[in-house]
C-alpha positions in Angstrom: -27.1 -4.7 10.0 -25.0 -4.7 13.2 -21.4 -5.8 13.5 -18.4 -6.3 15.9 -15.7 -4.6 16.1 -13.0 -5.6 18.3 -9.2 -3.8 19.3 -6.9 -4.9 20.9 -3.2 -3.7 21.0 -0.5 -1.9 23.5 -2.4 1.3 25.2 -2.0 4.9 23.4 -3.7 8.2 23.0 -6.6 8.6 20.5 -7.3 4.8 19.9 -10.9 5.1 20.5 -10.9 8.8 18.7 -9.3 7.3 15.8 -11.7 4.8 15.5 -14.6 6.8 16.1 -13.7 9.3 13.5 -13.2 6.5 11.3 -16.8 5.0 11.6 -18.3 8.7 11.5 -17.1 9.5 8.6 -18.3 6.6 6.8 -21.6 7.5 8.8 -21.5 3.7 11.0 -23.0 4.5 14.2 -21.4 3.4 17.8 -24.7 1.2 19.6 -22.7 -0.2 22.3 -19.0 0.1 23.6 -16.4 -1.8 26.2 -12.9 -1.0 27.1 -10.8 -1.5 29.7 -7.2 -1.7 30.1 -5.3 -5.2 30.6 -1.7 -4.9 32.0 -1.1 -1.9 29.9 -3.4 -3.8 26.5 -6.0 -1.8 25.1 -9.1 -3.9 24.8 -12.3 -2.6 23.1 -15.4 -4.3 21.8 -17.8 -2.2 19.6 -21.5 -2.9 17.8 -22.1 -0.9 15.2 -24.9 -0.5 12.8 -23.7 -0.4 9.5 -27.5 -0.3 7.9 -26.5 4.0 6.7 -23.2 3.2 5.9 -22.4 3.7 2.3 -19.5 0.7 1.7 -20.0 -3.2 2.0 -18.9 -4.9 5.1 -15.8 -6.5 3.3 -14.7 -2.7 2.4 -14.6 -1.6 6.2 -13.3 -4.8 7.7 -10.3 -4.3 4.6 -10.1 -0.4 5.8 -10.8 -1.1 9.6 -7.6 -3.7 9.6 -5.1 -0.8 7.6 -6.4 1.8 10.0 -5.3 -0.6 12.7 -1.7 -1.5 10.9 -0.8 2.4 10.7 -2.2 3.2 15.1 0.0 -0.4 16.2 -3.0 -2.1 17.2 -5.2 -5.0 16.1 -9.0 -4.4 14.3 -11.5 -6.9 13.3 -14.6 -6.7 12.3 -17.1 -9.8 11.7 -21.2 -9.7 11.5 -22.9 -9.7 14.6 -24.7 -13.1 13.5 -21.2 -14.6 13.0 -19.6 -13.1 16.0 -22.5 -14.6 18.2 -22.2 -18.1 16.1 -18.2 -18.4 17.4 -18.9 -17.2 20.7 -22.0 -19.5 22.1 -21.4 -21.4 24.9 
């Protein structure tokens, strides 16, 4: 099952190692990444496959959105299905 994750917050060191860590450890793998930087706003999208990862999707999004709450920034996560729903043209 894949999923997005999005960031989005004021630009620091070890946003995308924080986040990284944070999927490997709960063993979510990174299939695709974009960042860039946006007068000095860090903006990342992720998919991830969450089909080996132990916890539910509503457990991640929940940890995914504290993890973002203690680095400053912004972190949501939705299923790629709904994700692609919101976003057609």
């Amino acid at each position: 099952m894949n999923a997005i994750i999005t960031v989005v917050g004021s630009d620091k060191v070890g946003i995308i190692a924080r986040v990284s860590a944070f999927l490997a450890e709960r063993n979510i793998n990174i299939e695709d990444i974009s960042q860039t930087i946006l007068s000095g706003n860090f903006v990342m999208m992720m998919m991830v496959d969450l089909s080996s990862g132990a916890k539910p999707l509503e457990d991640v999004k929940r940890e995914l959105s504290a993890l973002g709450d203690t680095m400053g920034v912004s972190i949501s996560l939705m299923h790629e299905k709904v994700f692609s729903a919101m976003h057609r043209i």
